[in-house]
C-alpha positions as CSV (number, residue, x, y, z in Angstrom):
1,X,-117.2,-56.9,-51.6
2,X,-119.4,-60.1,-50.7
3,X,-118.0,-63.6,-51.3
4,X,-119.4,-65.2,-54.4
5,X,-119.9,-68.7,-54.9
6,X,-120.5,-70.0,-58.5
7,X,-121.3,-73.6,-59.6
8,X,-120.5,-74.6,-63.4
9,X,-121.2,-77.8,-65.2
10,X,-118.0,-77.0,-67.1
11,X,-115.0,-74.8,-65.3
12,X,-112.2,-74.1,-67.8
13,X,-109.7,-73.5,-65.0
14,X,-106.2,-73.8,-63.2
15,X,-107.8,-75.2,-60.3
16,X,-104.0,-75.5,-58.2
17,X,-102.9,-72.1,-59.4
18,X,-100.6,-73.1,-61.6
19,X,-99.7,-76.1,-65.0
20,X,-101.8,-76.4,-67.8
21,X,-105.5,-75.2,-67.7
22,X,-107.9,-78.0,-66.9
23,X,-111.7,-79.0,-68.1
24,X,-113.5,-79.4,-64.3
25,X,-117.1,-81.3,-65.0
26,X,-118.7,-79.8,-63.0
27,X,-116.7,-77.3,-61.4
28,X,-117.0,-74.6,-58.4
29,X,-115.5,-71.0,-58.1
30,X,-114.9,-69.0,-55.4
31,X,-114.9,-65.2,-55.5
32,X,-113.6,-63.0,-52.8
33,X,-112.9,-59.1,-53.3
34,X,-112.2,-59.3,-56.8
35,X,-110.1,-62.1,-56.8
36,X,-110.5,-66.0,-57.2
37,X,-110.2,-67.5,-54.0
38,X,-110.8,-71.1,-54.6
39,X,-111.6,-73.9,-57.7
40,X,-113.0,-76.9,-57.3
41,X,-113.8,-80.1,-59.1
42,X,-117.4,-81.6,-58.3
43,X,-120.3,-80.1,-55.9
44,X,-119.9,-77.1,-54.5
45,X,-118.9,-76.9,-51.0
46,X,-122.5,-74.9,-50.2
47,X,-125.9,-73.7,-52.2
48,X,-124.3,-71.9,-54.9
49,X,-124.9,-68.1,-55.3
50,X,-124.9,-68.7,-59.1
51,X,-125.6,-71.9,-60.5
52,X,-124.5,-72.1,-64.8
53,X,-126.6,-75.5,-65.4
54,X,-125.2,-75.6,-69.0
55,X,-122.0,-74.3,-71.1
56,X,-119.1,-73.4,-69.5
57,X,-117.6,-70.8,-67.6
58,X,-114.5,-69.9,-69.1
59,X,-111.7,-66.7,-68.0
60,X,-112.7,-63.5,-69.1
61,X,-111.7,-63.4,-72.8
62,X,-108.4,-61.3,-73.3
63,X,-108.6,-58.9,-77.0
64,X,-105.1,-57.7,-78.2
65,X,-106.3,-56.5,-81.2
66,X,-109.5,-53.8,-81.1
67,X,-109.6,-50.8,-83.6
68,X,-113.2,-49.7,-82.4
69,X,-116.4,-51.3,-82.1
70,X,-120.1,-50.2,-81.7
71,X,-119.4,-47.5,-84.5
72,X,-116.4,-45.8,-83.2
73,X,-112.7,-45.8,-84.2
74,X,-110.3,-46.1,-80.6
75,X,-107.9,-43.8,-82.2
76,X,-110.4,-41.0,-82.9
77,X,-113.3,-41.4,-80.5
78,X,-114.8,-39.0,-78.2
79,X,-115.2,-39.8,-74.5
80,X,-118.3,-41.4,-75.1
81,X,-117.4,-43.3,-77.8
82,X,-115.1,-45.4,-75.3
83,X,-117.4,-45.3,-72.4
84,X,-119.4,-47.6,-74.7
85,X,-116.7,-49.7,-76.1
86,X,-115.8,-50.6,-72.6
87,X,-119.4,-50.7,-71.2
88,X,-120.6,-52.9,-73.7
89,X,-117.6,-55.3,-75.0
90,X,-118.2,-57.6,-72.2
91,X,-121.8,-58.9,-74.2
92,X,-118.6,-60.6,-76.2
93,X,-117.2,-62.2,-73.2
94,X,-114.0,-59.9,-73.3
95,X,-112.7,-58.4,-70.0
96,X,-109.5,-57.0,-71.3
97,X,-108.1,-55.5,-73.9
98,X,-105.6,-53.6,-75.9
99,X,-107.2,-50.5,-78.1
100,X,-105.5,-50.5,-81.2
101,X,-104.5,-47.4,-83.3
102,X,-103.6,-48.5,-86.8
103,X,-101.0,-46.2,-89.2
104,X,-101.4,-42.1,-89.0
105,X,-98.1,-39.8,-88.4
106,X,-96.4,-40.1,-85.4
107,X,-97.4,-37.0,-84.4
108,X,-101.2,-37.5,-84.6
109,X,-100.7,-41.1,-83.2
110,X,-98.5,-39.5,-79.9
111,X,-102.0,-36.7,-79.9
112,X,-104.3,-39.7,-79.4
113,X,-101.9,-41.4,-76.8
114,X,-102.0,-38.3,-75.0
115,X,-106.1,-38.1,-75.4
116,X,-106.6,-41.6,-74.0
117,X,-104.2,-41.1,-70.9
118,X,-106.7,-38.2,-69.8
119,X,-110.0,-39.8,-70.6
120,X,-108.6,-43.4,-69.2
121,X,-109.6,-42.4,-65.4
122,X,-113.2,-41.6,-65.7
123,X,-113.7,-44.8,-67.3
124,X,-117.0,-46.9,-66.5
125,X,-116.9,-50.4,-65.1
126,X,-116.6,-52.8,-67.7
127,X,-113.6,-54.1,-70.2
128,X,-110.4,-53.5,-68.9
129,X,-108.1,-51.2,-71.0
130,X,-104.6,-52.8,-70.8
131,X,-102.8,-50.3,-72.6
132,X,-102.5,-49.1,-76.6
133,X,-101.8,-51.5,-79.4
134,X,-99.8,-49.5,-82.5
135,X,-100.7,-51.2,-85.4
136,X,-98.3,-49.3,-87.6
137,X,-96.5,-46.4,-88.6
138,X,-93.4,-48.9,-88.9
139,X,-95.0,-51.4,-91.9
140,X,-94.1,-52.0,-94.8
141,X,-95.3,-50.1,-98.3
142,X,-95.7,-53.5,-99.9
143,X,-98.0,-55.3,-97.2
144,X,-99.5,-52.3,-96.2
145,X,-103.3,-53.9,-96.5
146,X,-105.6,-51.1,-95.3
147,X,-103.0,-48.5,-94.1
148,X,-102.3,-45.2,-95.4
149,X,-98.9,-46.0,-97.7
150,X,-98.2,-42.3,-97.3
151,X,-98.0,-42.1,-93.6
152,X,-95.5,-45.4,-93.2
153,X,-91.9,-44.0,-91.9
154,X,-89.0,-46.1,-90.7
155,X,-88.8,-47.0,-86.3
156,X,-86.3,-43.7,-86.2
157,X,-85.2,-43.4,-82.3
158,X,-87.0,-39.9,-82.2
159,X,-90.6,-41.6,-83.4
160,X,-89.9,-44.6,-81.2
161,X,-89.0,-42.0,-78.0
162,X,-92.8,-39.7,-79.0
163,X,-94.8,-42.7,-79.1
164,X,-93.2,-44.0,-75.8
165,X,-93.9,-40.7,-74.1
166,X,-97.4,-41.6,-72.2
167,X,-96.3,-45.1,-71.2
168,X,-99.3,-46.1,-72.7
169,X,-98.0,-48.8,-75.4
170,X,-98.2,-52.0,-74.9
171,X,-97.9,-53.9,-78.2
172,X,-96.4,-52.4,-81.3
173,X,-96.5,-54.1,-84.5
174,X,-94.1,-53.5,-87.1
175,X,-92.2,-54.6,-90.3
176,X,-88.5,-55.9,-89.1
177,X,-87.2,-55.2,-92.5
178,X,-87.3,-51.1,-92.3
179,X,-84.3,-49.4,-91.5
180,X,-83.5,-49.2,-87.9
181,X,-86.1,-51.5,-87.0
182,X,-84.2,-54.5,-84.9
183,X,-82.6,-51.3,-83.3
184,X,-86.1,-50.2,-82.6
185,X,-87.4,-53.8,-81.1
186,X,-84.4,-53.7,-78.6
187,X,-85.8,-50.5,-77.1
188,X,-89.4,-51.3,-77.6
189,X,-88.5,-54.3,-75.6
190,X,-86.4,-52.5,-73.0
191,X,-89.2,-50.4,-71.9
192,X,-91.3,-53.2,-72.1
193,X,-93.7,-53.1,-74.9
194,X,-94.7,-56.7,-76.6
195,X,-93.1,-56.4,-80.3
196,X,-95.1,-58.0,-83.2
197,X,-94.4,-58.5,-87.0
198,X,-96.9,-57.6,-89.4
199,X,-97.6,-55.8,-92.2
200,X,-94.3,-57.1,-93.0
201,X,-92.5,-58.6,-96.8
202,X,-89.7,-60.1,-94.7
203,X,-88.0,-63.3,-95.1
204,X,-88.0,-66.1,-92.7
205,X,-84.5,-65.1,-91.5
206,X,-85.2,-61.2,-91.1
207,X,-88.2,-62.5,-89.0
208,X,-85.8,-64.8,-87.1
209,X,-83.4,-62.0,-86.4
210,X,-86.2,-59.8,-85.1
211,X,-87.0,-62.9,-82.4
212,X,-83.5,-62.7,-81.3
213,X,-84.4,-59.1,-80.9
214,X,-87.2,-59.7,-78.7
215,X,-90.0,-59.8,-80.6
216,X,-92.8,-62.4,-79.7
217,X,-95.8,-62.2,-81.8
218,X,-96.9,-62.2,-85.4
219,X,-99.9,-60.0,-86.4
220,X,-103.1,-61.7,-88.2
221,X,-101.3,-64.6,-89.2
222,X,-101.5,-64.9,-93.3
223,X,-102.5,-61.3,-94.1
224,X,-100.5,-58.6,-94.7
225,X,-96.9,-60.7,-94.7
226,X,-95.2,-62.8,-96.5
227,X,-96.1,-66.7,-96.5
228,X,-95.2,-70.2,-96.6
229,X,-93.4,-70.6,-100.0
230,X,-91.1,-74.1,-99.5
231,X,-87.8,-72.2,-101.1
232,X,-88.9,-69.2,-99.7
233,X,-90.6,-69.0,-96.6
234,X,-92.0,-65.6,-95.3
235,X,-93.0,-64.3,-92.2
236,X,-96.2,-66.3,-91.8
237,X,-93.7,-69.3,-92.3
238,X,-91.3,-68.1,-89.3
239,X,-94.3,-67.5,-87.3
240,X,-95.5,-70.9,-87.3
241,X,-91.5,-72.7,-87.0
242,X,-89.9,-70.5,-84.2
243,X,-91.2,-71.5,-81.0
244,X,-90.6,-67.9,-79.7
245,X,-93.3,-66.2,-81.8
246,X,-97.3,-66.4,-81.3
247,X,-99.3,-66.0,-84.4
248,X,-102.5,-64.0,-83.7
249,X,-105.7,-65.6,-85.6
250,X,-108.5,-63.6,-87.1
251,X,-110.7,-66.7,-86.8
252,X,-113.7,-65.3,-88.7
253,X,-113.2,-67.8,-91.8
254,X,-112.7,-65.0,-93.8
255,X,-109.6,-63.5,-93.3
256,X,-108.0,-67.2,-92.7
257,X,-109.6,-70.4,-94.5
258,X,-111.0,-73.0,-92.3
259,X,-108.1,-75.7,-93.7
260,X,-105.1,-72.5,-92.8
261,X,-106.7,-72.3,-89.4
262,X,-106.2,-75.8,-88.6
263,X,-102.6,-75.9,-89.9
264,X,-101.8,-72.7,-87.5
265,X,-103.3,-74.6,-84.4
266,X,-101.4,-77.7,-85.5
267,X,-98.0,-76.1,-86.0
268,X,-98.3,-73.5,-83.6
269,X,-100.2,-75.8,-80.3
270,X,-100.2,-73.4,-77.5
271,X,-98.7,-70.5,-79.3
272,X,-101.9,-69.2,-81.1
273,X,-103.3,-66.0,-80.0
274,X,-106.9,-65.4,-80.8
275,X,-107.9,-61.5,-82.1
276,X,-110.5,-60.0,-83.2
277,X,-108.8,-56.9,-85.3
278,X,-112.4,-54.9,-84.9
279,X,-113.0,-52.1,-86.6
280,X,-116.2,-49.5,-86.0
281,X,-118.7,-52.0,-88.0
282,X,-118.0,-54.7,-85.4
283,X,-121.4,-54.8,-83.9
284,X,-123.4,-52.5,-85.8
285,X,-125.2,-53.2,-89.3
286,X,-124.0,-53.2,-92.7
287,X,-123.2,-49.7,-93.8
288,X,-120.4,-47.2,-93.9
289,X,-117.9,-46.6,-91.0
290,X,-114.4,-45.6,-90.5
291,X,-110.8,-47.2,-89.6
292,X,-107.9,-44.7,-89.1
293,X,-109.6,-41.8,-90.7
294,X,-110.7,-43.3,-93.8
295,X,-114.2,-44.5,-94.9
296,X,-114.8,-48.6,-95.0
297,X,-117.8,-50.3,-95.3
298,X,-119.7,-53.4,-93.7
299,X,-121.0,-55.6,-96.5
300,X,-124.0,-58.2,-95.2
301,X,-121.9,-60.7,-94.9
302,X,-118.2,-60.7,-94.5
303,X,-115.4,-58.4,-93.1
304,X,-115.2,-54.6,-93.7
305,X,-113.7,-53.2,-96.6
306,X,-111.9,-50.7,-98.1
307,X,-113.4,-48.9,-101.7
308,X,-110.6,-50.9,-103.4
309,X,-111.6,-54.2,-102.0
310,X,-109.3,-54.3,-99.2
311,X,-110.3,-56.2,-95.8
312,X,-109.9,-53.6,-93.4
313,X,-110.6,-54.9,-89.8
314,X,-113.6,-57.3,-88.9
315,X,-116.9,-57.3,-87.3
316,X,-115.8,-60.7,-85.4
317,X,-116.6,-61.3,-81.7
318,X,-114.3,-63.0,-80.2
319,X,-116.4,-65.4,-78.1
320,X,-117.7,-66.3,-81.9
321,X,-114.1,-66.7,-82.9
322,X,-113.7,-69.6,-79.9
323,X,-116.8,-71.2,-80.9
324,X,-115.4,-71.3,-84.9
325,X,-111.9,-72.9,-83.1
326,X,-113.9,-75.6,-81.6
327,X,-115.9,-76.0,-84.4
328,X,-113.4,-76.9,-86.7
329,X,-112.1,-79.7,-84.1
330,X,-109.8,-77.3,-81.7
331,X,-110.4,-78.9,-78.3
332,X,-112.6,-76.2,-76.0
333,X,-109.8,-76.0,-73.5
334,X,-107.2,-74.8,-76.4
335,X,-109.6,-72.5,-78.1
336,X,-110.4,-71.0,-74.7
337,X,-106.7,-70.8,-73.7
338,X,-106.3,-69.3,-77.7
339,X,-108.3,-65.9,-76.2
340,X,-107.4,-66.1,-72.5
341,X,-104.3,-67.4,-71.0
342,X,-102.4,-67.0,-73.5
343,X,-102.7,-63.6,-74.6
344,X,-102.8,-62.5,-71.4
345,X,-99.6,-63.9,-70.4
346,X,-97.8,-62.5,-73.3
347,X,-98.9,-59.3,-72.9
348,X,-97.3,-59.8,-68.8
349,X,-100.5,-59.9,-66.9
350,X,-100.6,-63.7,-65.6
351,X,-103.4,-62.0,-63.0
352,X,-105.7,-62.4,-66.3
353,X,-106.6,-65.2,-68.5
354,X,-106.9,-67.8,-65.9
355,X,-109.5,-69.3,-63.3
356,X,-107.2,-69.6,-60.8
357,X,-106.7,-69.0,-56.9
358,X,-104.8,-65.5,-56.9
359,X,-106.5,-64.3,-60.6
360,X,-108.6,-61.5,-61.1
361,X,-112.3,-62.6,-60.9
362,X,-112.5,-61.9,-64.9
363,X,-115.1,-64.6,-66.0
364,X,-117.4,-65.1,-68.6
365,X,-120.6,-68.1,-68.9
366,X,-120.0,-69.5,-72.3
367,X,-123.5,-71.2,-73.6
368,X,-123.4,-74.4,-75.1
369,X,-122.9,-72.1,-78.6
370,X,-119.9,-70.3,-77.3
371,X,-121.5,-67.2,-76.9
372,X,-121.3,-65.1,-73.6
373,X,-124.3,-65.3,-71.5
374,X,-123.0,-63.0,-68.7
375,X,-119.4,-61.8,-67.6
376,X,-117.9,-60.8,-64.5
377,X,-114.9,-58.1,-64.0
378,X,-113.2,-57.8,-60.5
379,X,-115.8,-60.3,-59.7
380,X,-119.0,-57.8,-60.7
381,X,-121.5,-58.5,-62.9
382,X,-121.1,-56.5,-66.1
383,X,-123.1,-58.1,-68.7
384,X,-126.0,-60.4,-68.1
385,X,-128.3,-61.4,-71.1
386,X,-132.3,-62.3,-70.0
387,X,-132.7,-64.1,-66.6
388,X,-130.0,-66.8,-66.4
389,X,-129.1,-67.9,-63.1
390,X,-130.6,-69.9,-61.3
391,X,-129.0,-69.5,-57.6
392,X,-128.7,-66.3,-56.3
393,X,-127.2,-63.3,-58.3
């Protein structure tokens, strides 16, 4: 593949490959056979091939947390279903990304494993998939928000060992407080899978005991879990004390107030992992659409729900959930880090995440209102909106 030379006014980058991500104004990146070659401070070294006269261009964005999009479920869809997910999440700036299958019986969760392992090859260019994110069957009853409370069961070795079967998981998150399940972290761990509690009544100290485990993230921060009660704090409490866990943020202003957001970036600084938690209504109108098998539906304004009232997913981009950050006075480079770096280097891929020499050429052009104007996987363009550059292409 030709060499690609792209000239920012703002680079959110590692320009030396390595300490914290910097804020280059302007900035240069150079692309070479998928990879970052070289960043830059100041003019570019020759004409640019791109030139991004406003906004920034930020890492690809990095989603842990997608149920469906575009009017499909991940954990039922048919093969085109995904080809369209993949094709068409990068008009949100993500790159990568962990489908997410929320609470079903461990058999019917182990059948969809097995149907994304086949259909995973003939994939089209676009978002990568990173592996599967099991959002459940090991919750508990009493923080089950939109799961099925009659398919929750306890991490037994045998349920553990059928979901494991593809090698497919990546992230599992679970209550800590079921039988068997610090047993079940350990091997989660072992075979590396990212362990996350959620959907979880735990105390601070069951949640502490499942970080000594190996457990390293919290799931949607505030909802689902126990809280911040000053005699007796929850899980939501742990996740924002123990410098081990990273509190995933459904920044939509829905599912977490404005004033909760800012006290997770606070007490959490580099920690906080920004999701989206789509469901099928993500990106489509208001109307009826399905999480997990069961019916929810997209109001005009706000998350989906449940017939009960229940939030059940969100119709958040996550390029919108960085522009919220910043909006509520999280410094770009943070809120950018929120759904890049840091995700990414939690879920082990420190190729992703980053503008960095060595990095997969995952980018994304930011406009001034945060949303993605054009993204880049491997270093090819995958989503461009109108005619926006103003070197070459």
């Amino acid at each position: 593949m030709a060499a690609l030379l792209l000239a920012a006014k703002n680079v959110v980058a590692v320009p030396d490959g390595d300490g914290p991500t910097r804020l280059l104004s302007p900035g240069f990146v150079r692309v070479a056979d998928g990879v970052v070659t070289e960043v830059g401070e100041g003019a570019p070294p020759a004409p640019p091939d791109v030139d991004l006269p406003a906004g920034t261009l930020a890492p690809g964005l990095v989603d842990l947390q997608v149920n469906g999009y575009f009017g499909h479920d991940l954990a039922d869809a048919d093969e085109a279903g995904w080809h369209e997910i993949v094709r068409r999440l990068p008009e949100t700036g993500v790159t990568a990304f962990l489908p997410t299958f929320i609470t079903a019986p461990v058999a019917t969760q182990a059948a969809a494993l097995r149907r994304t392992r086949d259909l995973l090859p003939a994939l089209p260019d676009g978002a990568r998939v990173l592996g599967v994110h099991l959002e459940g069957p090991f919750l508990s009853a009493k923080r089950k928000g939109a799961h099925n409370a009659d398919w929750l069961t306890d991490p037994t070795p045998e349920a553990v060992a059928a979901l494991l079967e593809t090698g497919l998981v990546k992230l599992v998150t679970l209550a800590p407080e079921r039988d068997g399940a610090i047993e079940a972290i350990g091997t989660l761990v072992e075979h590396g899978v990212l362990v996350s509690v959620g959907h979880s009544d735990a105390t601070a100290e069951q949640v502490a005991r499942a970080a000594d485990a190996g457990a390293r993230k919290v799931t949607h921060i505030f909802n689902a879990q126990s809280g911040v009660h000053h005699r007796q704090p929850g899980v939501a409490a742990q996740a924002l004390a123990d410098p081990r866990l990273h509190p995933g943020l459904i920044l939509d202003l829905h599912h977490v107030s404005d004033v909760a957001a800012r006290v997770v970036f606070a007490a959490a600084a580099g920690r906080v992992v920004l999701v989206t938690d789509a469901a099928s209504a993500a990106g489509m109108p208001p109307g009826s659409y399905d999480l997990g098998g069961e019916p929810i539906e997209l109001p005009a304004e706000g998350p989906p729900l449940r017939a009960d009232g229940t939030i059940a997913g969100s119709a958040l981009r996550l390029d919108a959930a960085v522009g919220n950050a910043v909006a509520l006075g999280v410094d770009p480079v943070t809120a950018i880090d929120a759904a890049t770096r840091v995700p990414a280097d939690l879920i082990g891929r420190p190729d992703l995440g980053r503008i960095a020499p060595g990095a997969a050429a995952d980018l994304v052009w930011l406009g001034p209102d945060h949303r993605a104007r054009a993204t880049w996987v491997a270093g090819h363009i995958v989503h461009q909106g109108g005619n926006l550059f103003q070197g070459g292409s």
